[in-house]
TORKOL-4160 file (C-alpha; in steps of 0.2 Angstrom, whole numbers, padded with zeros to 4 digits, m for minus):
424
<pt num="1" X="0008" Y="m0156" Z="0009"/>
<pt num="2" X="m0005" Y="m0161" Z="0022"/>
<pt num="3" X="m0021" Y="m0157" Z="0018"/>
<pt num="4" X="m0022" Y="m0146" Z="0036"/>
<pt num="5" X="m0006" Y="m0136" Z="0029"/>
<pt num="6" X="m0012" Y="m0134" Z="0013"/>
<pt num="7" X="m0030" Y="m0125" Z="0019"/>
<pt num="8" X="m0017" Y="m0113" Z="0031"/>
<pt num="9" X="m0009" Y="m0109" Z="0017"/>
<pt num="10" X="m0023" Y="m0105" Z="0007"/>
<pt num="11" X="m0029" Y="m0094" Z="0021"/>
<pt num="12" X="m0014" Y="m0084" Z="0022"/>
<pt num="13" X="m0014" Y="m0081" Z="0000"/>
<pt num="14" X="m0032" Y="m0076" Z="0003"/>
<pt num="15" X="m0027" Y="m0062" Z="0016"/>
<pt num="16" X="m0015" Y="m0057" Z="0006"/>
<pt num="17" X="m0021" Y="m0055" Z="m0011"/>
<pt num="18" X="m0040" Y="m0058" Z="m0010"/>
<pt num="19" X="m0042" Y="m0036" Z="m0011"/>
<pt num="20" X="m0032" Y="m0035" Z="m0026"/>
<pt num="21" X="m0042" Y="m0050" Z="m0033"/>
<pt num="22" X="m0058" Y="m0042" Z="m0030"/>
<pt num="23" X="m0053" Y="m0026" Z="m0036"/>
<pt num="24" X="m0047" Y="m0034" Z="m0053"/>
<pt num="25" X="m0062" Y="m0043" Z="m0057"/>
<pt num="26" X="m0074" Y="m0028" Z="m0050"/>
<pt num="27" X="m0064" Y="m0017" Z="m0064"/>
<pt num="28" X="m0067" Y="m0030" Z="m0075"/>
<pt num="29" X="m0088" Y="m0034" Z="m0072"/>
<pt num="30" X="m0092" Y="m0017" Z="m0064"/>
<pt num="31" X="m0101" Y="m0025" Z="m0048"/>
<pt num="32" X="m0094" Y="m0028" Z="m0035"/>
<pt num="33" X="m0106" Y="m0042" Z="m0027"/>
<pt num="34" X="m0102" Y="m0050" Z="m0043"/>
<pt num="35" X="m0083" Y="m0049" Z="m0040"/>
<pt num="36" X="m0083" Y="m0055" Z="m0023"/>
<pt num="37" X="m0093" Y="m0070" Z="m0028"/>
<pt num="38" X="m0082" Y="m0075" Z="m0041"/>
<pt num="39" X="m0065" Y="m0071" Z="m0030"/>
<pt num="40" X="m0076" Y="m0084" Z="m0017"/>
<pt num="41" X="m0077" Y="m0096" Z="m0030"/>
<pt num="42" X="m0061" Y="m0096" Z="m0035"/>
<pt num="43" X="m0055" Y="m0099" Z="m0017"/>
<pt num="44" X="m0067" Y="m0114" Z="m0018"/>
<pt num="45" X="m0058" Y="m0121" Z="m0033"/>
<pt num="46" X="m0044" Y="m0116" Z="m0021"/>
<pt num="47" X="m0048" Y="m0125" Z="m0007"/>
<pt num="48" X="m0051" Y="m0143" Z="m0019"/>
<pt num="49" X="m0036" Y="m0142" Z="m0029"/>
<pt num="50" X="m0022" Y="m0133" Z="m0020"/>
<pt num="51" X="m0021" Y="m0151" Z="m0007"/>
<pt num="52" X="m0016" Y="m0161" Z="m0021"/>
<pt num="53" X="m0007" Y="m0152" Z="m0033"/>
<pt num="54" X="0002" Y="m0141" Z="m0023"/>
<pt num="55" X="0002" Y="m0122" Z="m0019"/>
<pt num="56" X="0007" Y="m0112" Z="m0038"/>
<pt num="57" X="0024" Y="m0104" Z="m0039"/>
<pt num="58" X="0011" Y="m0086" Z="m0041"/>
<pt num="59" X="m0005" Y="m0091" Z="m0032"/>
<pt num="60" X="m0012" Y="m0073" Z="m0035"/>
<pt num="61" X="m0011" Y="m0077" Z="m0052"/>
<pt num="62" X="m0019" Y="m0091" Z="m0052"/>
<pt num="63" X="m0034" Y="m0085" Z="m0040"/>
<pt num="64" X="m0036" Y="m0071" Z="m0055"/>
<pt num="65" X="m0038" Y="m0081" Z="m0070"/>
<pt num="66" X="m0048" Y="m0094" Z="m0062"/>
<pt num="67" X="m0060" Y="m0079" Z="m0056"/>
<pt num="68" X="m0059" Y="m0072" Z="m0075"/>
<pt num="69" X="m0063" Y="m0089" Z="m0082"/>
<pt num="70" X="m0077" Y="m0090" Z="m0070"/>
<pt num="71" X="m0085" Y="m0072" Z="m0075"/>
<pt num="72" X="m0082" Y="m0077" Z="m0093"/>
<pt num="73" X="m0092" Y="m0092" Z="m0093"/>
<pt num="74" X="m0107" Y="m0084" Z="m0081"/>
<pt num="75" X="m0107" Y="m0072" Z="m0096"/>
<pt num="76" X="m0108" Y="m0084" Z="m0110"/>
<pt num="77" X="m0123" Y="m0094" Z="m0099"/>
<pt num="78" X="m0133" Y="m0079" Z="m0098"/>
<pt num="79" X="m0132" Y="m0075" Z="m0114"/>
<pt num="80" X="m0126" Y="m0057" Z="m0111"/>
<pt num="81" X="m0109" Y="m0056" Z="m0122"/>
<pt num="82" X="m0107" Y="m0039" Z="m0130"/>
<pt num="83" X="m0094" Y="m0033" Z="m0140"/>
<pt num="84" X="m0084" Y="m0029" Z="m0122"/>
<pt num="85" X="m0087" Y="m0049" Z="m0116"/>
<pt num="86" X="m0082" Y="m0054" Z="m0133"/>
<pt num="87" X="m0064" Y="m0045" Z="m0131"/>
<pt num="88" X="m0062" Y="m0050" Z="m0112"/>
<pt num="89" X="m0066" Y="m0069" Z="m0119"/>
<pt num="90" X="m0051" Y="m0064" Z="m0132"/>
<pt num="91" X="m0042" Y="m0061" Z="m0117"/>
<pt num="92" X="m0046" Y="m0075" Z="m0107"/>
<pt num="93" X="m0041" Y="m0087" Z="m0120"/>
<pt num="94" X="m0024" Y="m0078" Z="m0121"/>
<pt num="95" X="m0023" Y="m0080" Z="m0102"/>
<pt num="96" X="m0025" Y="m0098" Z="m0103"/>
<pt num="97" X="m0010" Y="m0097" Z="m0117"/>
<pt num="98" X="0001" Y="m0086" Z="m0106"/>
<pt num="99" X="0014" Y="m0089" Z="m0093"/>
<pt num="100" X="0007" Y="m0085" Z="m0075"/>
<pt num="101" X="0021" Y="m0073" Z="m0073"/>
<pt num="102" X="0016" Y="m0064" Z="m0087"/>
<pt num="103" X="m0004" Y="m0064" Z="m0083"/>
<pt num="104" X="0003" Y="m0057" Z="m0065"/>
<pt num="105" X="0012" Y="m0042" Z="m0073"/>
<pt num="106" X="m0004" Y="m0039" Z="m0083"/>
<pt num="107" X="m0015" Y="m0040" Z="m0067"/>
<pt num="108" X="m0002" Y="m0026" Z="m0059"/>
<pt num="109" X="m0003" Y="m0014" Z="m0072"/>
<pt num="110" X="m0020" Y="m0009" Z="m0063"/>
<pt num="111" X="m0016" Y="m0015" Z="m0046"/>
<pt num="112" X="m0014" Y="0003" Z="m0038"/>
<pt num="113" X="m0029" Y="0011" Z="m0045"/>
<pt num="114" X="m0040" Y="m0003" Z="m0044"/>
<pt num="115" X="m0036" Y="m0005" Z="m0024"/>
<pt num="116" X="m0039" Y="0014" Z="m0021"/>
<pt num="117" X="m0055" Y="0011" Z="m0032"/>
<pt num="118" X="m0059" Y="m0003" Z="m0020"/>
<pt num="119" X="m0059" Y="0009" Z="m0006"/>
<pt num="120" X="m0069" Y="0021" Z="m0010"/>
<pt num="121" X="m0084" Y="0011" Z="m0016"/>
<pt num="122" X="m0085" Y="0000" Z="0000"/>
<pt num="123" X="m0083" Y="0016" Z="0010"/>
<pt num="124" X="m0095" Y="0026" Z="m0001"/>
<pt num="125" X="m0106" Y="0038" Z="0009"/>
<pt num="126" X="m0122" Y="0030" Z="0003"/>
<pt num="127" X="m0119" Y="0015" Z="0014"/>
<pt num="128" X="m0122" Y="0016" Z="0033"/>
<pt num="129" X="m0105" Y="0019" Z="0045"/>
<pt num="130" X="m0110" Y="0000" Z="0051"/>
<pt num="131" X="m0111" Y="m0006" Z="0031"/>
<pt num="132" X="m0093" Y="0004" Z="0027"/>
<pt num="133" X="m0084" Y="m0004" Z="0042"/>
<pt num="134" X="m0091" Y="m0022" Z="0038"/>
<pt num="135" X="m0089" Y="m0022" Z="0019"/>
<pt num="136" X="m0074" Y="m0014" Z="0020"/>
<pt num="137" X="m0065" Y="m0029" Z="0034"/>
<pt num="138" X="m0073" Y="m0041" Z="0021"/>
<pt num="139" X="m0068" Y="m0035" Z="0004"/>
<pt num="140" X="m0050" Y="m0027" Z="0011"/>
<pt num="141" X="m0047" Y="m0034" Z="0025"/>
<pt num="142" X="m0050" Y="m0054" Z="0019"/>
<pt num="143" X="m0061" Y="m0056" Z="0034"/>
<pt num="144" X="m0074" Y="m0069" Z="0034"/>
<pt num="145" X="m0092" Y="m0063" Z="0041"/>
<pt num="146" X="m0089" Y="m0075" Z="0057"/>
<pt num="147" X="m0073" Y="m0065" Z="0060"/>
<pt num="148" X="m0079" Y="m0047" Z="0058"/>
<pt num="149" X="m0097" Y="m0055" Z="0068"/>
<pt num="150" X="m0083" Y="m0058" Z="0083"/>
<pt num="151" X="m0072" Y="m0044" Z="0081"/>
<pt num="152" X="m0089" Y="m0030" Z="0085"/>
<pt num="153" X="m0099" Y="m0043" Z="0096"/>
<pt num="154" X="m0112" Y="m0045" Z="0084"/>
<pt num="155" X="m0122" Y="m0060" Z="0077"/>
<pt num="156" X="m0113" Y="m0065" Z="0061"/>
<pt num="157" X="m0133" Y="m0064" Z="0055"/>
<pt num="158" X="m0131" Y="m0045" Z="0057"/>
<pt num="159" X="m0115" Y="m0043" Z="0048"/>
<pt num="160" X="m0120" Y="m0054" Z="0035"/>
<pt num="161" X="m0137" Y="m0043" Z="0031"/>
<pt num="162" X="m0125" Y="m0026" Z="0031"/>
<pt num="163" X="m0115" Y="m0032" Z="0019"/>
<pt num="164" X="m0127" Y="m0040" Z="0006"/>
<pt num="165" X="m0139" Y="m0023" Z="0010"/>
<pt num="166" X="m0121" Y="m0015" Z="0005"/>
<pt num="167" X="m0117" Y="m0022" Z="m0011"/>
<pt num="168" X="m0137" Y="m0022" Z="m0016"/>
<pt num="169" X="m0138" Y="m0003" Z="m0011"/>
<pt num="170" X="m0121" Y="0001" Z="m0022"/>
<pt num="171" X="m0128" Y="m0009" Z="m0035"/>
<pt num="172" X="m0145" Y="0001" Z="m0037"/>
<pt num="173" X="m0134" Y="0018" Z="m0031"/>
<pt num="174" X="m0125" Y="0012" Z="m0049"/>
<pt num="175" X="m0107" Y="0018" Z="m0040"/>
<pt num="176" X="m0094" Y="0020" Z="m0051"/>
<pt num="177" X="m0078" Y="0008" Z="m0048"/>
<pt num="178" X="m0068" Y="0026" Z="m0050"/>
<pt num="179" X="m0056" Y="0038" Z="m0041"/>
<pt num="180" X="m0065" Y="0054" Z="m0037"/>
<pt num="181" X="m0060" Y="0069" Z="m0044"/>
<pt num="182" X="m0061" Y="0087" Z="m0038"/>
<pt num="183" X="m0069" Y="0092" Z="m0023"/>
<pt num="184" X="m0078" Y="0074" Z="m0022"/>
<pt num="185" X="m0061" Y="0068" Z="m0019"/>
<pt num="186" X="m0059" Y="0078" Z="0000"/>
<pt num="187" X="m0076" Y="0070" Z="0005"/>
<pt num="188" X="m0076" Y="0054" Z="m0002"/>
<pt num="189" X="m0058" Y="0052" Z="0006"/>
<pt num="190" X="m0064" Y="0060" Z="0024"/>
<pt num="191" X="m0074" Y="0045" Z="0023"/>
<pt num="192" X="m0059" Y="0032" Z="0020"/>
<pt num="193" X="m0051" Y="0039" Z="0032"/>
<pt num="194" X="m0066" Y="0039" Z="0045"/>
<pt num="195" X="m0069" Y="0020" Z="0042"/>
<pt num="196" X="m0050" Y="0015" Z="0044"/>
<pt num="197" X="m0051" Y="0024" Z="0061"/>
<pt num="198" X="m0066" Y="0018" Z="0066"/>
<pt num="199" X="m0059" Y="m0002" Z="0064"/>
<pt num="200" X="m0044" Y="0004" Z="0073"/>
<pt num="201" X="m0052" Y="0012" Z="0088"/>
<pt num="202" X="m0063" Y="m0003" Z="0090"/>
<pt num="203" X="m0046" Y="m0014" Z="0092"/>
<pt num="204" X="m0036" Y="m0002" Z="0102"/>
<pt num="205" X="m0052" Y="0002" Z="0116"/>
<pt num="206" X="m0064" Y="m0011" Z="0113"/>
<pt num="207" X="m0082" Y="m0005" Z="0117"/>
<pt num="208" X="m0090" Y="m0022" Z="0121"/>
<pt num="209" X="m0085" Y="m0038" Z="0128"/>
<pt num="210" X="m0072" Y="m0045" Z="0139"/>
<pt num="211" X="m0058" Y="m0039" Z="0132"/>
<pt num="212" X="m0048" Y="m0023" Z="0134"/>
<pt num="213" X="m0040" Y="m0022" Z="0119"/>
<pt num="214" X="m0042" Y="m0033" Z="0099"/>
<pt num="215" X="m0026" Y="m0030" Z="0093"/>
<pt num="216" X="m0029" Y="m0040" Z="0076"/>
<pt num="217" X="m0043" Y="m0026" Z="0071"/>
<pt num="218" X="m0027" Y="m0013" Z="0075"/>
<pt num="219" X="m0016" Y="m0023" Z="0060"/>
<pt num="220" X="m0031" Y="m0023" Z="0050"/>
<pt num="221" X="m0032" Y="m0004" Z="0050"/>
<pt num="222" X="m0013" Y="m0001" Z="0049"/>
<pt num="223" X="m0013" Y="m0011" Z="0036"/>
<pt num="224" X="m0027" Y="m0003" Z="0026"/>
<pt num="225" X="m0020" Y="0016" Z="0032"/>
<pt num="226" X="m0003" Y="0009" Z="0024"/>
<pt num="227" X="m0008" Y="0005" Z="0008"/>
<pt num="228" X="m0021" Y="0022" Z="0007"/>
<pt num="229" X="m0004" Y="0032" Z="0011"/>
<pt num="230" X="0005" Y="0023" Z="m0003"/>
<pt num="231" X="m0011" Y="0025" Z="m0015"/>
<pt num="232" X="m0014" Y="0044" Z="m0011"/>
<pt num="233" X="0005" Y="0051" Z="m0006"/>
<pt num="234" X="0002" Y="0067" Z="m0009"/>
<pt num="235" X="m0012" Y="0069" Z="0005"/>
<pt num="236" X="m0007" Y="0075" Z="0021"/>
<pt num="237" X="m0021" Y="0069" Z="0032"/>
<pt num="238" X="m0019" Y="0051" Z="0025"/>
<pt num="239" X="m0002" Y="0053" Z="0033"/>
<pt num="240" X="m0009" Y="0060" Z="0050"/>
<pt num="241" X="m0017" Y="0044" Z="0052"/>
<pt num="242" X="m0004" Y="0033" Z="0048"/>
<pt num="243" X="0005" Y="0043" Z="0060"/>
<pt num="244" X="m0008" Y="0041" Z="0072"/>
<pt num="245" X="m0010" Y="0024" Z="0071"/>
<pt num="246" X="0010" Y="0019" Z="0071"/>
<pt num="247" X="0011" Y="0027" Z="0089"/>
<pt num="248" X="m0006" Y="0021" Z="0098"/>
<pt num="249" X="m0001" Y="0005" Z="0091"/>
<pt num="250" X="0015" Y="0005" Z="0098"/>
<pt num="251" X="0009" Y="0005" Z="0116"/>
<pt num="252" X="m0003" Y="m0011" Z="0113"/>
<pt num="253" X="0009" Y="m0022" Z="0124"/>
<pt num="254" X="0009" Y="m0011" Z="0139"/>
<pt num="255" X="m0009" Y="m0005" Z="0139"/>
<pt num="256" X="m0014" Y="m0023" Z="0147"/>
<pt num="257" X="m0007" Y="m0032" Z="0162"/>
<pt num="258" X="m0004" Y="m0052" Z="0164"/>
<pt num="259" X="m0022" Y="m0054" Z="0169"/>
<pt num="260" X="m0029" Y="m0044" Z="0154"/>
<pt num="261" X="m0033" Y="m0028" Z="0165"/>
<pt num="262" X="m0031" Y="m0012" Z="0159"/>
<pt num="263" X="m0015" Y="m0003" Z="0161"/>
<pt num="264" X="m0019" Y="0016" Z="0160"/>
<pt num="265" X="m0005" Y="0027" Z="0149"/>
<pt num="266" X="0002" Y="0033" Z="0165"/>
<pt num="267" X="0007" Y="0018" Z="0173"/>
<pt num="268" X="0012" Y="0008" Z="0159"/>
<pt num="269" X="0029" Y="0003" Z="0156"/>
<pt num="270" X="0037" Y="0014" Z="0143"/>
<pt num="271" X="0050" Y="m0001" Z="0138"/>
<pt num="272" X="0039" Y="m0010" Z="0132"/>
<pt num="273" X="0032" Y="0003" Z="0119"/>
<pt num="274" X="0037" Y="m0004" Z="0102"/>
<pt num="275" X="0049" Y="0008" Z="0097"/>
<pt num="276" X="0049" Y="0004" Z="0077"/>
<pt num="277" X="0031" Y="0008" Z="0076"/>
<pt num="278" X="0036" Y="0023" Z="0088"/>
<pt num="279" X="0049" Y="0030" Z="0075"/>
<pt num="280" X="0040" Y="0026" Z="0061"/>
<pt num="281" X="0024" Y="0035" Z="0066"/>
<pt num="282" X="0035" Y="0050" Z="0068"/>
<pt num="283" X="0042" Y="0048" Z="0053"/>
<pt num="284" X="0022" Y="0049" Z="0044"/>
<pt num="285" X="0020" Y="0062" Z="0056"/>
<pt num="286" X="0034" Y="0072" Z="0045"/>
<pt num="287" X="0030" Y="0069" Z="0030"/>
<pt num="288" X="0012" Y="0075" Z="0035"/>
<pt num="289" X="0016" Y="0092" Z="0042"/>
<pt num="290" X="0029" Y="0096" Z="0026"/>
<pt num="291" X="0014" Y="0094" Z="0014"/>
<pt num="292" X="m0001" Y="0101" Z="0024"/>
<pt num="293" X="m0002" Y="0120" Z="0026"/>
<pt num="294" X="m0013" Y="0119" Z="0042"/>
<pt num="295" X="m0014" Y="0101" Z="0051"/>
<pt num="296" X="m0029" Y="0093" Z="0049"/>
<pt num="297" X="m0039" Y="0082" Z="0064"/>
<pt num="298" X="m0028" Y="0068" Z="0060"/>
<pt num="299" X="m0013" Y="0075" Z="0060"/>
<pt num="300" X="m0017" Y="0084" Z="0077"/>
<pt num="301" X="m0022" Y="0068" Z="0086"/>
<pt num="302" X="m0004" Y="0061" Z="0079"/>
<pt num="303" X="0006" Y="0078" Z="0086"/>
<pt num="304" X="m0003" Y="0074" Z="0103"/>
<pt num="305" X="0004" Y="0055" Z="0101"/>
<pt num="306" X="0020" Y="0060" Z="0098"/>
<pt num="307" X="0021" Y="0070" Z="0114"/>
<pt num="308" X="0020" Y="0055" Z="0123"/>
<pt num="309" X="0030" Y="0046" Z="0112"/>
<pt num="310" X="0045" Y="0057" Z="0115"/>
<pt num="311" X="0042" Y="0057" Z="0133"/>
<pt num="312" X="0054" Y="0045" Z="0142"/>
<pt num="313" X="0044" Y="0044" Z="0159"/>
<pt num="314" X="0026" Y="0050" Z="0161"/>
<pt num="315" X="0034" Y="0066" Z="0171"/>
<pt num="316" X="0041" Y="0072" Z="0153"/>
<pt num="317" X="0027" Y="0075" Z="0146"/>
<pt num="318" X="0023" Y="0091" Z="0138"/>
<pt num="319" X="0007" Y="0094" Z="0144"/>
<pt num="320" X="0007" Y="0113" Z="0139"/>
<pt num="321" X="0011" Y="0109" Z="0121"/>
<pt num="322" X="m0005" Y="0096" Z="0122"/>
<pt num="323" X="m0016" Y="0109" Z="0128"/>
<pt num="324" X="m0014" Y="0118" Z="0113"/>
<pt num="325" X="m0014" Y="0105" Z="0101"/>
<pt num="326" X="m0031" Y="0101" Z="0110"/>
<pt num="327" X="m0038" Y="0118" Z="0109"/>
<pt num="328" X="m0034" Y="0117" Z="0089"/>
<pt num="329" X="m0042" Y="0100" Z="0088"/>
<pt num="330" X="m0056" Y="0108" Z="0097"/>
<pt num="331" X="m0059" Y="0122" Z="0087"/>
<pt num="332" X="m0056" Y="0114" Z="0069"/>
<pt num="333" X="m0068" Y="0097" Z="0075"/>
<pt num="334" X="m0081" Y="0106" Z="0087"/>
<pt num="335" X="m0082" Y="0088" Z="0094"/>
<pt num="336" X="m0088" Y="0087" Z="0111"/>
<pt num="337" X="m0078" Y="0072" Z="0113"/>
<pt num="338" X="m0062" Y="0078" Z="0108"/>
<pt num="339" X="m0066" Y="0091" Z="0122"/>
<pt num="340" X="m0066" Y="0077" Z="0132"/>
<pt num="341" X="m0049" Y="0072" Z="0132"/>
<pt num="342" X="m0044" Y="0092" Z="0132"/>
<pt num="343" X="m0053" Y="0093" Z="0148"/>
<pt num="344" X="m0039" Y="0078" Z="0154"/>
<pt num="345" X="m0025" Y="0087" Z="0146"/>
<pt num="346" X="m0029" Y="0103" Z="0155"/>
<pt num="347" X="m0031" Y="0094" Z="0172"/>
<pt num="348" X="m0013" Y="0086" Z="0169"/>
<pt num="349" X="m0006" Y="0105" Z="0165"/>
<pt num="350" X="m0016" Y="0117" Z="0174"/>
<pt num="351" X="m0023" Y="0105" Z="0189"/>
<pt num="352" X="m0038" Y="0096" Z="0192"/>
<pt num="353" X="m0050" Y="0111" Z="0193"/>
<pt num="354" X="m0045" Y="0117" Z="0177"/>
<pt num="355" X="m0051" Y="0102" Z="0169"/>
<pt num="356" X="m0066" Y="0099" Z="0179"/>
<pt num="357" X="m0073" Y="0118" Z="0174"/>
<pt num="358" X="m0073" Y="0109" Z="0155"/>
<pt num="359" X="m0080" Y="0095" Z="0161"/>
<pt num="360" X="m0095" Y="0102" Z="0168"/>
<pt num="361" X="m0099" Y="0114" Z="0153"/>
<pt num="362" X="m0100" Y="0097" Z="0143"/>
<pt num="363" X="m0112" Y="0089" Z="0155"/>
<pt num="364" X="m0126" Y="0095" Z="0145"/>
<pt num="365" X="m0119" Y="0090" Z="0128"/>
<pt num="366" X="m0135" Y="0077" Z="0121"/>
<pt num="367" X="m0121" Y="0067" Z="0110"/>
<pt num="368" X="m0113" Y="0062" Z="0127"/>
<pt num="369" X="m0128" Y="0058" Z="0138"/>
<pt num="370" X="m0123" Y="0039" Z="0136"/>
<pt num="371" X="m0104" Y="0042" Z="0134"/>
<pt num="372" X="m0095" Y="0033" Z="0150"/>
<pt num="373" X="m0078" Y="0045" Z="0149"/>
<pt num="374" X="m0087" Y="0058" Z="0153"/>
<pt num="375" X="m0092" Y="0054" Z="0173"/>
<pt num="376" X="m0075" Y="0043" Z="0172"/>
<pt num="377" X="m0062" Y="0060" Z="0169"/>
<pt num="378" X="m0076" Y="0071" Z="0181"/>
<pt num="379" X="m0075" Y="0055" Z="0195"/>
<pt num="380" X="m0053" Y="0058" Z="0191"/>
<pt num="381" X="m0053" Y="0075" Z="0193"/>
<pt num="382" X="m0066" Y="0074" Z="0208"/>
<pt num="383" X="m0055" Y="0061" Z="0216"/>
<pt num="384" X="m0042" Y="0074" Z="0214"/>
<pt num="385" X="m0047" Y="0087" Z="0223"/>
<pt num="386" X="m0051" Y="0078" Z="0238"/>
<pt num="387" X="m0069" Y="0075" Z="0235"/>
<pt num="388" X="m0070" Y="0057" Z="0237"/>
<pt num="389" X="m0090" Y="0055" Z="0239"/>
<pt num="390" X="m0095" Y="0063" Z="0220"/>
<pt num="391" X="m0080" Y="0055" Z="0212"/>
<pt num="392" X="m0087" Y="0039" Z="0217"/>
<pt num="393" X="m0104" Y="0042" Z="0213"/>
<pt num="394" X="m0097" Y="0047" Z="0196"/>
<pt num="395" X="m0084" Y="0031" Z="0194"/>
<pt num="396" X="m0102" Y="0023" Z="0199"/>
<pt num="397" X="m0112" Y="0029" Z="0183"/>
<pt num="398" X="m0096" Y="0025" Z="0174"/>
<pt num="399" X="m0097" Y="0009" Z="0177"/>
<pt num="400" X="m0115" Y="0005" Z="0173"/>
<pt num="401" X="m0113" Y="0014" Z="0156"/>
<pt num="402" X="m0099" Y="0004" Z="0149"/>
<pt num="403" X="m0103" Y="m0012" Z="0141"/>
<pt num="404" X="m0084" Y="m0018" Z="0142"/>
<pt num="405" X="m0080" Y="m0029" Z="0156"/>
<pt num="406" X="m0062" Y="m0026" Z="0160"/>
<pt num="407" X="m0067" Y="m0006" Z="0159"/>
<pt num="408" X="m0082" Y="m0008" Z="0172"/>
<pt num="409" X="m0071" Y="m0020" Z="0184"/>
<pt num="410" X="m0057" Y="m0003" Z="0184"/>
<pt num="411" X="m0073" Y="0009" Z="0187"/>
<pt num="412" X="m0079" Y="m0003" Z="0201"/>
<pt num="413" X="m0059" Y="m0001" Z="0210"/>
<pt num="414" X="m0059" Y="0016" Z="0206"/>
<pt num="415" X="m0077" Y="0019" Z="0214"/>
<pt num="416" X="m0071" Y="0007" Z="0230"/>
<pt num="417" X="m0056" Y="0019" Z="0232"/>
<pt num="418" X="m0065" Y="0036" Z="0233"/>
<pt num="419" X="m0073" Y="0026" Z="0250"/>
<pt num="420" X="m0057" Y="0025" Z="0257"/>
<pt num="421" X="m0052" Y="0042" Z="0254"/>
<pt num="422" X="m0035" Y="0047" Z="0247"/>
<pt num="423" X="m0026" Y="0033" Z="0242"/>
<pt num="424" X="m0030" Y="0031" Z="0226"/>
């Protein structure tokens, strides 16, 4: 094996098994800086020995005990062996003795609860929203800084400083690597959830940059919801944003043109929807409304999806039905925001003054000062009904509040065709 194919190949084991590594070894040391430096070091030893000798029949395995051995000996150098270290470097030693197979089936025995564990500290609500997002792309995701630095458009400097003020802040906060119980358990995974939705909006509408869409943060976040859903099955909201997810995710293809322009949901080319993410989204969608009494906000955003989903042609859509899944997101969310959108769903059913008349009562929301959807769905509806000069200026201030390119080059042709009058 080249030395080229080898380092590949080692890049794909580490996205694959680097969560589980670190939530092994964080169960075992009870830090989870610590971990994550011992998992790096044994993607170092990685990275020296895997060219020549080959890739191991169970590279997880391997990765593990390399990183056990590792913790084991940073304990005996500081001097810090209690009666605990003394049994794990029993165990060590019975590693080293052991088939791999065997060590792997060991490592499993924990695997579920120590990835759910690995969830909930890096989104623990100590941390800043920033600080979750990063640690968690770094510690579940197998991102490097560099990547997640790209992915948000931020010097790798800055998502380097959030992650070590992370781990220092959990390790002063003294977090326990646990499940909550209880009514912890509700708030702890809102948070989860948030951050999981968060990556995934960031990929699906990018805020910054040149780029309309990132789909790879998109599979980072399915991923993660994925494996949250199989963690925690009995949770309908977990379900609601797998279900979510499933169907935006399913129209990446079609929400940008050759060129990388956007391609709004109304004029894109339903075919090209990817109809296994379509069924399986409705399918999460299901399983959330038979456990959940009431839907929650993320099962709400996923009914709405699903009306488009089940539309054949734009025409189709159920409009009405949206409305009033809106007006329950509304209600339950009392998100100026989400109000938004509902403002678009009522012009789409009730007609453009409908949705302006919601539109303006949120004008003086503070939260939405700087929000560019805002003048952009008043500068729509405007457009509308037929008064072309305010929709431009609207467009206009759209435009200048954006900071991603391919949305402020849309605004600019929408702003140019209120000069022209009707045609849009």
């Amino acid at each position: 094996m080249t030395e080229s194919r080898a380092h590949d190949a080692i890049d794909a084991v580490w996205r694959i098994e680097s969560a589980r590594l670190i939530a092994g070894l964080t169960r075992i040391t009870g830090d989870v800086g610590l971990a994550e430096d011992l998992a790096q070091d044994a993607l170092v030893a990685a990275l020296e020995r895997w060219p020549q000798s080959g890739i191991p029949d169970n590279p997880g395995a391997w990765l593990m005990a390399t990183a056990k051995h590792r913790a084991i000996d940073q304990l005996r150098r500081g001097k810090m062996l209690d009666r605990k270290h003394e049994q794990l470097g029993h165990d060590i030693q019975a590693d080293r003795d052991a088939r791999l197979p065997d060590l792997d089936a060991a490592i499993d025995d924990h695997i579920g609860d120590d990835l759910l564990r690995l969830m909930f500290i890096a989104c623990h609500p100590v941390l800043s929203t920033e600080a979750r997002v990063a640690l968690t792309l770094r510690l579940l995701g197998g991102l490097t800084t560099d990547e997640i630095a790209r992915a948000f458009l931020v010097p790798e400097s800055t998502v380097a400083q959030r992650i070590v003020r992370a781990k220092r802040t959990l390790r002063e906060a003294r977090v326990p690597f646990e499940v909550p119980r209880g009514t912890e358990l509700t708030a702890r995974l809102a948070s989860v959830l948030e951050v999981i939705y968060l990556v995934f909006n960031e990929g699906y509408s990018a805020t910054a940059g040149d780029e309309w869409v990132r789909p790879a943060l998109c599979d980072d976040a399915l991923r993660l919801a994925r494996i949250l859903a199989e963690l925690v099955p009995d949770e309908p909201e977990v379900h609601g944003l797998v279900a979510l997810l499933e169907i935006q995710a399913s129209r990446l293809r079609a929400r940008v043109g050759p060129g990388g322009e956007p391609i709004l949901l109304a004029d894109q080319d339903r075919s090209r929807w990817d109809q296994l993410l379509v069924r399986r989204g409705l399918a999460a969608l299901e399983r959330a409304e038979q456990l959940a009494g009431a839907l929650g906000p993320y099962a709400l955003q996923a009914a709405i999806a699903a009306c488009h989903a089940r539309a054949r042609t734009s025409e189709e859509t159920d409009w009405t039905r949206i409305t009033a899944l809106y007006d329950a997101l509304a209600q339950l969310t009392q998100s100026p925001v989400v109000n938004v959108n509902r403002a678009v769903a009522y012009t789409m059913a009730f007609g453009p003054a409908a949705g302006l008349e919601i539109a303006d009562a949120l004008q003086s929301e503070p939260v939405l000062a700087t929000y560019h959807l805002l003048p952009t769905v008043r500068g729509d509806f405007l457009f509308k009904l037929g008064r072309f000069e305010e929709a431009q200026a609207e467009f206009e201030r759209a435009a200048g509040l954006t900071r991603n390119a391919r949305e402020r080059d849309l605004l600019r042709t929408r702003a140019a065709a209120c000069a022209r009058g009707p045609t849009p």
